[in-house]
C-alpha positions as CSV (number, residue, x, y, z in Angstrom):
1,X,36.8,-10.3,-8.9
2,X,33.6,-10.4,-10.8
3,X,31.2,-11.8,-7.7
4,X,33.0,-8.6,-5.9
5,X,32.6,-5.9,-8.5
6,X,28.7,-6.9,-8.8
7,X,28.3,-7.2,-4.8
8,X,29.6,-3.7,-5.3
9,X,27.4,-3.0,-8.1
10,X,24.4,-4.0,-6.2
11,X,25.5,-2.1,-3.3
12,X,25.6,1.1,-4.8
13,X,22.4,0.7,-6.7
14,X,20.3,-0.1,-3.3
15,X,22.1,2.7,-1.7
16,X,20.6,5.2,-4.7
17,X,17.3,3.6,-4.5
18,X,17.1,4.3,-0.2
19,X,18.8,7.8,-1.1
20,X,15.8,8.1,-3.7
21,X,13.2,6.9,-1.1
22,X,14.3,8.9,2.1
23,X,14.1,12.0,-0.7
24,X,11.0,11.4,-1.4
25,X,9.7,11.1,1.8
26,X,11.4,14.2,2.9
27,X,9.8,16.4,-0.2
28,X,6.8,14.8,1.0
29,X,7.0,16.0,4.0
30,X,7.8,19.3,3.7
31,X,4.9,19.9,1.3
32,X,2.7,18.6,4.2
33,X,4.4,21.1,6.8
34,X,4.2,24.2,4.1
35,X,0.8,23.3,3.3
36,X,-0.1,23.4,7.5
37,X,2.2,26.7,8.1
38,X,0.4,28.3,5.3
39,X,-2.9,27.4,6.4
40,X,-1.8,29.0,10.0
41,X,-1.3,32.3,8.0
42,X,-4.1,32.2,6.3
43,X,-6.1,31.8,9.2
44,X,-4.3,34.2,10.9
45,X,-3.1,32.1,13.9
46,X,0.8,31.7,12.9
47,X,2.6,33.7,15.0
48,X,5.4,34.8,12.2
49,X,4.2,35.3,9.2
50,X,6.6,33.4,6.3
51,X,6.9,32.6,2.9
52,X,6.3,29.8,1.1
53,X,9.9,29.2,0.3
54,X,10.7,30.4,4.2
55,X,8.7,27.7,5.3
56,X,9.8,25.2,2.7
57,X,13.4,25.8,4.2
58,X,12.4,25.6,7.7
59,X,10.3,22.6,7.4
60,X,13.6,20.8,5.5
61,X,15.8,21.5,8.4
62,X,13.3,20.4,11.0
63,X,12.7,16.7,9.3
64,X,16.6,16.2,9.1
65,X,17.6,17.8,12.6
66,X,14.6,15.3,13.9
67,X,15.5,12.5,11.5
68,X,19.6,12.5,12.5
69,X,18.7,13.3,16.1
70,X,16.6,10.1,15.8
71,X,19.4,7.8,14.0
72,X,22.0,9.1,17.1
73,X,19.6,7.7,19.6
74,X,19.3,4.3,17.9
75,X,23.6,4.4,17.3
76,X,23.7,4.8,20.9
77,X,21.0,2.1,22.5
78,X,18.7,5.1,24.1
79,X,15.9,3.8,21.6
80,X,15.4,0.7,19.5
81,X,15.5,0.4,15.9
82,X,12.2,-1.0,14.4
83,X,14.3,-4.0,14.1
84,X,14.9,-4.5,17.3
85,X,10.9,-3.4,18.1
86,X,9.7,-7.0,16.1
């Protein structure tokens, strides 16, 4: 029971850490589309005109529609996972 409950320990814990990484990589991200969308404005070449927390929100649903649109292609064979790539 105690090989189990710290499989299940270790589980968990490299579950936070990937939840931690793909975060971080998200809020990465998104700073780097607000910082381009805002830069559009400022140069007066975006065609709507939005705020910084607009675009913060915008930018945050783009990455995870692209990122889960991206994970259903690998679940269903149409592309290969990096895995598969090596």
């Amino acid at each position: 029971m105690t090989v189990l409950r710290d499989f299940s320990c270790n589980i968990i814990r490299l579950y936070e850490k990937l939840v931690d990484t793909w975060t971080a990589i998200r809020s990465l991200k998104v700073a780097s589309g607000i910082k381009v969308g805002l830069k559009a404005i400022e140069e007066d070449i975006a065609r709507v005109e939005l705020s910084e927390e607009e675009l913060r929100k915008k930018a945050g649903k783009i990455i995870l529609r692209s990122r889960n649109h991206t994970k259903t292609l690998m679940d269903t064979g149409l592309i290969k996972t990096a895995h598969e790539v090596e």
